[in-house]
PyMOL Python script that loads the backbone (N, CA, C, O; Angstrom):
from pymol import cmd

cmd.read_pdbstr("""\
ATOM      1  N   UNK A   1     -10.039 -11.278   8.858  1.00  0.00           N
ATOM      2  CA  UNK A   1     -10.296  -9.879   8.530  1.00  0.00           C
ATOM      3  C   UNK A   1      -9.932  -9.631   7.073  1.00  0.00           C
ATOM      4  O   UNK A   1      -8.752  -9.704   6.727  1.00  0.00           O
ATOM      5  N   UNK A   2     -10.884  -9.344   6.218  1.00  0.00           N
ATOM      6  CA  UNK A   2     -10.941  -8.675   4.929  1.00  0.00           C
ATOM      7  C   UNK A   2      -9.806  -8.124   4.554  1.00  0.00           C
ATOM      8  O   UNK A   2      -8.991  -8.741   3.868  1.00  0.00           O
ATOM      9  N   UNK A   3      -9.571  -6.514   5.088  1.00  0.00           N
ATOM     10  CA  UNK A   3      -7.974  -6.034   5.210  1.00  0.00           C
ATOM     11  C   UNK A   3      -6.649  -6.552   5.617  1.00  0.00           C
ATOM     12  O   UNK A   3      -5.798  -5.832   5.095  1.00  0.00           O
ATOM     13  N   UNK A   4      -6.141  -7.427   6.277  1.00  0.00           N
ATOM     14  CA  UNK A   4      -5.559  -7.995   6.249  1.00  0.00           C
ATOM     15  C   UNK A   4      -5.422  -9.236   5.611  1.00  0.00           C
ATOM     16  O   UNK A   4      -4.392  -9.898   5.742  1.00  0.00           O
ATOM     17  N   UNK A   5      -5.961  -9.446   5.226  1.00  0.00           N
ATOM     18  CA  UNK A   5      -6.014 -11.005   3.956  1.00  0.00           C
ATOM     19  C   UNK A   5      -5.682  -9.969   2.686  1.00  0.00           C
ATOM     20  O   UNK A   5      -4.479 -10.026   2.429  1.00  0.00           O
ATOM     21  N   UNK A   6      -6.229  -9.260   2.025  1.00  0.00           N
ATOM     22  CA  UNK A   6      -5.739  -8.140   1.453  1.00  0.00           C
ATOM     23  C   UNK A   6      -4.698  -7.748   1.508  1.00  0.00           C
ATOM     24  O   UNK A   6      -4.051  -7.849   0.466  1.00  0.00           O
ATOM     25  N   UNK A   7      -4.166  -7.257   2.442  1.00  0.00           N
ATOM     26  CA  UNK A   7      -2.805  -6.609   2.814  1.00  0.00           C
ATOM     27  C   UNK A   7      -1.813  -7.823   2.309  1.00  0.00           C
ATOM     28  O   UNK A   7      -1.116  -7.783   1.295  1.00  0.00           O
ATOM     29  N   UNK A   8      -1.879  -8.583   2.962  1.00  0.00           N
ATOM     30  CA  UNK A   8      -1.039  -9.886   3.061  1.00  0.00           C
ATOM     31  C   UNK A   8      -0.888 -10.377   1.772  1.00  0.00           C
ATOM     32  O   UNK A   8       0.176 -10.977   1.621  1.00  0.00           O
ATOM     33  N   UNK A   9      -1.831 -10.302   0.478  1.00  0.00           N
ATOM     34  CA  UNK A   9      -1.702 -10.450  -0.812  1.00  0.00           C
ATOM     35  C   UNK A   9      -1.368  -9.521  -1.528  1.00  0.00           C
ATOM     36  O   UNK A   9      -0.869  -9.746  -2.631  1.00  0.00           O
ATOM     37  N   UNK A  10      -1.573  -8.221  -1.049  1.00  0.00           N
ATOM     38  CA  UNK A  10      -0.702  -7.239  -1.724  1.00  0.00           C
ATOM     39  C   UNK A  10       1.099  -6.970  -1.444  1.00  0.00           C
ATOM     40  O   UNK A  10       1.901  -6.409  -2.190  1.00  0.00           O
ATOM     41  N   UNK A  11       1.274  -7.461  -0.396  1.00  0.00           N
ATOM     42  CA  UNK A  11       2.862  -7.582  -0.206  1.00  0.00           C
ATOM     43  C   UNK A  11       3.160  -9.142  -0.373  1.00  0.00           C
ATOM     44  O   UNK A  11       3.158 -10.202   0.253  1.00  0.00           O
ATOM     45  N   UNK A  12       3.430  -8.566  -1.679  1.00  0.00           N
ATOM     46  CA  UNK A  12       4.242  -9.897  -2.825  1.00  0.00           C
ATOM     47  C   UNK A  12       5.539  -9.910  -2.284  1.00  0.00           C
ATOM     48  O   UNK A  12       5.453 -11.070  -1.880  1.00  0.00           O
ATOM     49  N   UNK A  13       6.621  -9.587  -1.960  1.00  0.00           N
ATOM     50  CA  UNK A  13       7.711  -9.840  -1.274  1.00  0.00           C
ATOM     51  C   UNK A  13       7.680 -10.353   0.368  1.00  0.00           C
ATOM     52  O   UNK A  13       8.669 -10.655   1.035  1.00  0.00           O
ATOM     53  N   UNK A  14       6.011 -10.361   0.892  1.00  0.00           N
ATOM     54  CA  UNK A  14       6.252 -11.093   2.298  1.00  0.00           C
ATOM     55  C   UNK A  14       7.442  -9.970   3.812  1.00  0.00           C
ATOM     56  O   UNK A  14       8.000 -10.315   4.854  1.00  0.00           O
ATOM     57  N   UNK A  15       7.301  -8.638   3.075  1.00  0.00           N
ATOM     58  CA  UNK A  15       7.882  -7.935   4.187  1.00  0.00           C
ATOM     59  C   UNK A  15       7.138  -7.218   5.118  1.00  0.00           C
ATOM     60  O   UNK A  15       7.670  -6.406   5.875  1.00  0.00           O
ATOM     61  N   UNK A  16       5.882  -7.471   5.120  1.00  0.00           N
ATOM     62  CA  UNK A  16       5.289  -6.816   6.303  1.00  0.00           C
ATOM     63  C   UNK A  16       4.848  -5.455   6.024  1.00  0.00           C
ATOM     64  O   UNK A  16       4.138  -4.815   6.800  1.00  0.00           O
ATOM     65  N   UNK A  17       5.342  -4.957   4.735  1.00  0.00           N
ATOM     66  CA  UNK A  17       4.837  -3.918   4.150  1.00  0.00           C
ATOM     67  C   UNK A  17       4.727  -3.441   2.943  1.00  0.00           C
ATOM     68  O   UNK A  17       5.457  -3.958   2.097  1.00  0.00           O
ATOM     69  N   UNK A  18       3.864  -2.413   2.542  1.00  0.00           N
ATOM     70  CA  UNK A  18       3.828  -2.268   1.053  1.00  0.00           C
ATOM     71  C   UNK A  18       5.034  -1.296   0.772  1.00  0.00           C
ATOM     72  O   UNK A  18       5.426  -0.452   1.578  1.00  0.00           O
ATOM     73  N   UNK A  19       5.555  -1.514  -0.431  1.00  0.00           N
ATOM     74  CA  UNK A  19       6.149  -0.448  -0.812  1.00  0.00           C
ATOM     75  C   UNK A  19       5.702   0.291  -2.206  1.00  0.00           C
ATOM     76  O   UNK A  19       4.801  -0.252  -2.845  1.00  0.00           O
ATOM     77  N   UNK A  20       6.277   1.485  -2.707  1.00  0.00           N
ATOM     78  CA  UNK A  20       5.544   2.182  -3.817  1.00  0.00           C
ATOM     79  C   UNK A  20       4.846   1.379  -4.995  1.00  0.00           C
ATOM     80  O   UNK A  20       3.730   1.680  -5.418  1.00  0.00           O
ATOM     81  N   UNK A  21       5.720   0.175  -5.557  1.00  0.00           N
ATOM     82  CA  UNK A  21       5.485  -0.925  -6.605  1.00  0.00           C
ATOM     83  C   UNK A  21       4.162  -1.620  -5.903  1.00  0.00           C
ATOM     84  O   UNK A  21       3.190  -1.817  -6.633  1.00  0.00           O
ATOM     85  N   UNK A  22       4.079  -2.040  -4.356  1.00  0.00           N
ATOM     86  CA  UNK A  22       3.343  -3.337  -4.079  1.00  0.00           C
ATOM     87  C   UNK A  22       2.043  -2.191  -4.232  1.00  0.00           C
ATOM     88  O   UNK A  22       0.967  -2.545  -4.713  1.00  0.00           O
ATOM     89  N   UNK A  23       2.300  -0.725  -3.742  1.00  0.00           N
ATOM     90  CA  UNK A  23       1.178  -0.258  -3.294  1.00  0.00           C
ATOM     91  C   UNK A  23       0.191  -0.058  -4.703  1.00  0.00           C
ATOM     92  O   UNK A  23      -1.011  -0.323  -4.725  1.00  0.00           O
ATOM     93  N   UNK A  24       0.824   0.363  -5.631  1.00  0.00           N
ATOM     94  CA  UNK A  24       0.415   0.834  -7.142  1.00  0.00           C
ATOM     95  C   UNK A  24      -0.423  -0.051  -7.632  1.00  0.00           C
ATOM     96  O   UNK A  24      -1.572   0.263  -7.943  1.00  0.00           O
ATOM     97  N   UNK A  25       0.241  -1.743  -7.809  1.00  0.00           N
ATOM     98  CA  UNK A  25      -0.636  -2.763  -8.328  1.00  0.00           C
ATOM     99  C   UNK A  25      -1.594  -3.146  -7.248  1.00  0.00           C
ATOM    100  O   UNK A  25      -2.558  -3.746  -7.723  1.00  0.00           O
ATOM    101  N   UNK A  26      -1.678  -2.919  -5.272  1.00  0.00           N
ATOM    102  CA  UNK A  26      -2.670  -2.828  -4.896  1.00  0.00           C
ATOM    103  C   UNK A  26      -4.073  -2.298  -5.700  1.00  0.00           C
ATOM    104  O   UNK A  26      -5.084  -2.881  -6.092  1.00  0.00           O
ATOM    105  N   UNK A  27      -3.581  -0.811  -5.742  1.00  0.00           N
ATOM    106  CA  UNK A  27      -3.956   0.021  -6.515  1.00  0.00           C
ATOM    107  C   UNK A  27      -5.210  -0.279  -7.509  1.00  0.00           C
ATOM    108  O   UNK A  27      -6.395   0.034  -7.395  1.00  0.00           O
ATOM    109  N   UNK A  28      -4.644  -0.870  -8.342  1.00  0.00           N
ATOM    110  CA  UNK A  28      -5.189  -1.229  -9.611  1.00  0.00           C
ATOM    111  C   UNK A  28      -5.788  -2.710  -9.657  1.00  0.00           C
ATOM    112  O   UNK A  28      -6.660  -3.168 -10.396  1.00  0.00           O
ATOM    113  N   UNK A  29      -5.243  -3.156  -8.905  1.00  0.00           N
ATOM    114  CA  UNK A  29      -6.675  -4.225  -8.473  1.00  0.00           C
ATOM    115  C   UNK A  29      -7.696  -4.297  -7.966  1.00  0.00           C
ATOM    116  O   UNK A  29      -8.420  -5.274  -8.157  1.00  0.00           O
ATOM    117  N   UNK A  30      -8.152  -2.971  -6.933  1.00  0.00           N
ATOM    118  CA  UNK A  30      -8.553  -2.544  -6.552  1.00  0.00           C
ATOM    119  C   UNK A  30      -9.433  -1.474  -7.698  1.00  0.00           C
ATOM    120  O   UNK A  30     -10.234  -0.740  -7.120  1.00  0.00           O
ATOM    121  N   UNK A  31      -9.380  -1.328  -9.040  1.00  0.00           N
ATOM    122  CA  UNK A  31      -9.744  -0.207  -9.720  1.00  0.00           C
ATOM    123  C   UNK A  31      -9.401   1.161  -9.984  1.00  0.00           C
ATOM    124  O   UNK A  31     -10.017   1.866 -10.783  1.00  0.00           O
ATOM    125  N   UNK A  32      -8.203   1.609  -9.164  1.00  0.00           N
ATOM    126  CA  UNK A  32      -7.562   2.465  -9.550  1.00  0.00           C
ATOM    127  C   UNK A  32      -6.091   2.603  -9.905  1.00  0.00           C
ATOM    128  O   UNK A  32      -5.071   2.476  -9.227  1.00  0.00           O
ATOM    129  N   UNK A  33      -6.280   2.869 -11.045  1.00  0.00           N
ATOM    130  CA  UNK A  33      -4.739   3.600 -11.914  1.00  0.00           C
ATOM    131  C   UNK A  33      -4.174   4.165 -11.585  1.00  0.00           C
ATOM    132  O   UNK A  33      -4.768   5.133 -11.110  1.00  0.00           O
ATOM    133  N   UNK A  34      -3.277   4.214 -11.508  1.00  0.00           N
ATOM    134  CA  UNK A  34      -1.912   5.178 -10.781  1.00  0.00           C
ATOM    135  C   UNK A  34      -0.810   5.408 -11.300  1.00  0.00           C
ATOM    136  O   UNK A  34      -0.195   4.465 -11.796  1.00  0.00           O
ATOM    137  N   UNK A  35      -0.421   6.351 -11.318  1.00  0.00           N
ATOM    138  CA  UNK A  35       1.611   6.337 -12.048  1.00  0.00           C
ATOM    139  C   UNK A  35       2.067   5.996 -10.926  1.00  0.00           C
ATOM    140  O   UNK A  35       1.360   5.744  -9.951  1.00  0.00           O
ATOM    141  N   UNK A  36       3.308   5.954 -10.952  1.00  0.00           N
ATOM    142  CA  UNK A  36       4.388   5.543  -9.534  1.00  0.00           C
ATOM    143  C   UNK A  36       4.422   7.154  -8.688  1.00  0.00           C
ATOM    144  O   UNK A  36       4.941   7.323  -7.584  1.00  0.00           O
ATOM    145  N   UNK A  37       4.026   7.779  -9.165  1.00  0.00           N
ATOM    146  CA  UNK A  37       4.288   9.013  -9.015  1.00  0.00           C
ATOM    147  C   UNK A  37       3.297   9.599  -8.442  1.00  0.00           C
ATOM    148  O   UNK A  37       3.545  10.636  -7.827  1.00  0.00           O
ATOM    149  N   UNK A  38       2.161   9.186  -8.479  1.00  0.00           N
ATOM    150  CA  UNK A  38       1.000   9.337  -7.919  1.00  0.00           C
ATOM    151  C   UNK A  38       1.088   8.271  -6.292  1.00  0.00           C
ATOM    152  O   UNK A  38       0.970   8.495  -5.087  1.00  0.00           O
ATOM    153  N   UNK A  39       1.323   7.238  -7.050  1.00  0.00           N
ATOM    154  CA  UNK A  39       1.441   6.417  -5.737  1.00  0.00           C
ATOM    155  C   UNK A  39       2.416   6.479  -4.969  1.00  0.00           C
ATOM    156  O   UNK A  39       2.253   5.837  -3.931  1.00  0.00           O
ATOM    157  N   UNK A  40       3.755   7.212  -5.108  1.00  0.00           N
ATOM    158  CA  UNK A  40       4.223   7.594  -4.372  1.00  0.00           C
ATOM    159  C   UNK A  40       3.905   8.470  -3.040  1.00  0.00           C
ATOM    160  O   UNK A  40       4.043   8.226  -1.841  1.00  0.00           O
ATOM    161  N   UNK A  41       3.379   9.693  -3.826  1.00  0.00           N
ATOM    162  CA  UNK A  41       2.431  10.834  -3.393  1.00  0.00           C
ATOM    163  C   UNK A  41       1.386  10.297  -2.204  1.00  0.00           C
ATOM    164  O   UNK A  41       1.363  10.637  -1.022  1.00  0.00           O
ATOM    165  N   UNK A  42       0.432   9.238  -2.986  1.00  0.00           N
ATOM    166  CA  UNK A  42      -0.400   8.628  -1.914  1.00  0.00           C
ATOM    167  C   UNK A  42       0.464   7.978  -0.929  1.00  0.00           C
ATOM    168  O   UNK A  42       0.239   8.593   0.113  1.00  0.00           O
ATOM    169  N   UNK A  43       1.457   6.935  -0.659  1.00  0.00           N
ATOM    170  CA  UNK A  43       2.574   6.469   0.371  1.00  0.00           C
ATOM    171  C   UNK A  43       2.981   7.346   1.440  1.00  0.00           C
ATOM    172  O   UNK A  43       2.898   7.244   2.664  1.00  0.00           O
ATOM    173  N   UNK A  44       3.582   8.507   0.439  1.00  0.00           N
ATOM    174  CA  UNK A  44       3.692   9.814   1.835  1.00  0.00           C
ATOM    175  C   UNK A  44       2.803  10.236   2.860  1.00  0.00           C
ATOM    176  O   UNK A  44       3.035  10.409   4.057  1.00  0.00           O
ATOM    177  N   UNK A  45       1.333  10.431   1.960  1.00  0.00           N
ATOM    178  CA  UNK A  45       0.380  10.768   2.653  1.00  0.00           C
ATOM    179  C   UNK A  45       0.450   9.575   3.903  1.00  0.00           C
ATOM    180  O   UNK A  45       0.808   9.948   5.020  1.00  0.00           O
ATOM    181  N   UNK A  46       0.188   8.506   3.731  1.00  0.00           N
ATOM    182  CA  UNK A  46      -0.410   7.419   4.379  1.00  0.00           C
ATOM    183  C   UNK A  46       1.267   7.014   5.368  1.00  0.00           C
ATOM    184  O   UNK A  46       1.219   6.690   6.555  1.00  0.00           O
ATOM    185  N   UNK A  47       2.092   7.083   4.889  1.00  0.00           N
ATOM    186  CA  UNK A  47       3.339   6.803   5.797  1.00  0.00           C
ATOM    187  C   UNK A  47       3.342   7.721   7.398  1.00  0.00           C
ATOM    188  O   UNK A  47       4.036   8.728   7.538  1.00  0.00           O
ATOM    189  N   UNK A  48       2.749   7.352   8.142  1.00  0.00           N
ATOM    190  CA  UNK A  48       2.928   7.813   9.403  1.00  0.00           C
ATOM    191  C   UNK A  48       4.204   7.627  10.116  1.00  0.00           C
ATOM    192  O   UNK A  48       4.792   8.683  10.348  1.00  0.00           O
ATOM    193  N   UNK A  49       4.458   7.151  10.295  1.00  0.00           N
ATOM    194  CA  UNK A  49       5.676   6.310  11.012  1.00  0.00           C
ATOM    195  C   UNK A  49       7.234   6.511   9.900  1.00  0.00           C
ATOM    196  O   UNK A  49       8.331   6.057  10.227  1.00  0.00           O
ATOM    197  N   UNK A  50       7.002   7.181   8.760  1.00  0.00           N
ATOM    198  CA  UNK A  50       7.732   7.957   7.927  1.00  0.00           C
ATOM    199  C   UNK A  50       9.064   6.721   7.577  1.00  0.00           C
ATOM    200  O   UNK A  50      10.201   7.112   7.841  1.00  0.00           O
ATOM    201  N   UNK A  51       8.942   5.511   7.094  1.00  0.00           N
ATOM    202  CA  UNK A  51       9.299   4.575   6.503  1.00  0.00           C
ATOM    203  C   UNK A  51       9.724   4.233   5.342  1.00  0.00           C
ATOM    204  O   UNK A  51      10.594   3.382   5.157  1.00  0.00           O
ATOM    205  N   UNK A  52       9.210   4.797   4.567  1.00  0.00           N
ATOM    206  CA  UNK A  52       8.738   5.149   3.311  1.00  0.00           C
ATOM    207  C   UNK A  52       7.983   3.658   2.926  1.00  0.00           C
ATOM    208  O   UNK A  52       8.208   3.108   1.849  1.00  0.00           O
ATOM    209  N   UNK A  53       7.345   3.258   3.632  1.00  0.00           N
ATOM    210  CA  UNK A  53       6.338   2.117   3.284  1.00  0.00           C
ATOM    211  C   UNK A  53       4.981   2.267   3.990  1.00  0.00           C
ATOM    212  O   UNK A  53       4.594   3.124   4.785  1.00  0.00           O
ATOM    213  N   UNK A  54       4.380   1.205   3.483  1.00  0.00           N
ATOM    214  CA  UNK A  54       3.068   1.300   4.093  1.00  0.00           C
ATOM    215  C   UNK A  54       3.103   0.110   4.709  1.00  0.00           C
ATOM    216  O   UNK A  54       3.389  -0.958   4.167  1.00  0.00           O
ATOM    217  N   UNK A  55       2.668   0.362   6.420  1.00  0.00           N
ATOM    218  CA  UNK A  55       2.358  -1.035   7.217  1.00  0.00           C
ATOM    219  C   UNK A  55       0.880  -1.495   7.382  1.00  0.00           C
ATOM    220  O   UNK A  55      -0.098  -0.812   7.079  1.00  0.00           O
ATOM    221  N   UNK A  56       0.863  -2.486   7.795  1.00  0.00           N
ATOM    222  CA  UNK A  56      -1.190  -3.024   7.793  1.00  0.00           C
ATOM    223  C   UNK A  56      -1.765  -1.988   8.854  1.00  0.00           C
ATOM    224  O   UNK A  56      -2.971  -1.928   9.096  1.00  0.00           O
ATOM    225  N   UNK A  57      -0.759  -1.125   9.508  1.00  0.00           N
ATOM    226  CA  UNK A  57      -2.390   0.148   9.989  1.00  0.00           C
ATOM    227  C   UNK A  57      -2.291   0.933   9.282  1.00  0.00           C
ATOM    228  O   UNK A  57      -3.318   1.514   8.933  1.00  0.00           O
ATOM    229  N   UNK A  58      -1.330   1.231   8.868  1.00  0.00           N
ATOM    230  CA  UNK A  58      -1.659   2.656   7.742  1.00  0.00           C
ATOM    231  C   UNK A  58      -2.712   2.227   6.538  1.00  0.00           C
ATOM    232  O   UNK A  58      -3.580   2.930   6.020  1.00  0.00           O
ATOM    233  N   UNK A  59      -2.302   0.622   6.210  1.00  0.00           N
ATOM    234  CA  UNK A  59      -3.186   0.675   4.926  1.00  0.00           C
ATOM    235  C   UNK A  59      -4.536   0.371   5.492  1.00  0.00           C
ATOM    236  O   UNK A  59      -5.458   0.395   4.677  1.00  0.00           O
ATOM    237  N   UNK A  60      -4.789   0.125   6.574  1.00  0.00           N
ATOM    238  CA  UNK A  60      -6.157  -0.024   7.119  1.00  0.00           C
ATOM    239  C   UNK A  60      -6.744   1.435   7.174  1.00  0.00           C
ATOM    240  O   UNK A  60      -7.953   1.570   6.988  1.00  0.00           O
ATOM    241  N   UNK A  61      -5.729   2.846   7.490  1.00  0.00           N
ATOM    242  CA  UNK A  61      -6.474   3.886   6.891  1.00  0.00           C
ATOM    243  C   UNK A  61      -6.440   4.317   5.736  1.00  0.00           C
ATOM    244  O   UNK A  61      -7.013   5.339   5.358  1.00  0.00           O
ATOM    245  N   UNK A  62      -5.835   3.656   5.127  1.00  0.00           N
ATOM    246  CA  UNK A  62      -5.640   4.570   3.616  1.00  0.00           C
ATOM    247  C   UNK A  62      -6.966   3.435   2.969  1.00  0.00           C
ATOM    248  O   UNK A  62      -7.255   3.725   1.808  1.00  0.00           O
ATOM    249  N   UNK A  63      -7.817   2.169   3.577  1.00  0.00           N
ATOM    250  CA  UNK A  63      -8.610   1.696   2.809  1.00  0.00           C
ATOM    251  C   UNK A  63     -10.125   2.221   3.876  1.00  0.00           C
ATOM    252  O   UNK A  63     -11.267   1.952   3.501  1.00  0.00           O
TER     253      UNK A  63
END
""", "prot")
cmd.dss("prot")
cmd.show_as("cartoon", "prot")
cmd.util.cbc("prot")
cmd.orient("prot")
């Protein structure tokens, strides 16, 4: 699966989830720019489970 091969290369530390840093340079590999501050903002949105990270279903909706 596309998204998860993805996911799995965007969490550079190997924890099972993104955090604000992993999510940002997601981000921008992807083509969009972000401050931390922005991507923070987007994290909240997408944090269901209120973690303060992003896990592979959230980022499966946030993509």
């Amino acid at each position: 699966d596309e998204v998860r091969a993805a996911f799995e290369e965007f969490d550079t530390d190997g924890s099972g989830s993104l955090e604000v840093k992993e999510l940002q340079q997601a981000l921008a590999r992807l083509g969009v720019e972000t401050s931390s501050d922005a991507a923070r903002r987007i994290l909240d949105k997408f944090d269901k489970d209120g973690d303060g990270t992003i896990g592979l279903d959230e980022f499966t909706k946030l993509v």
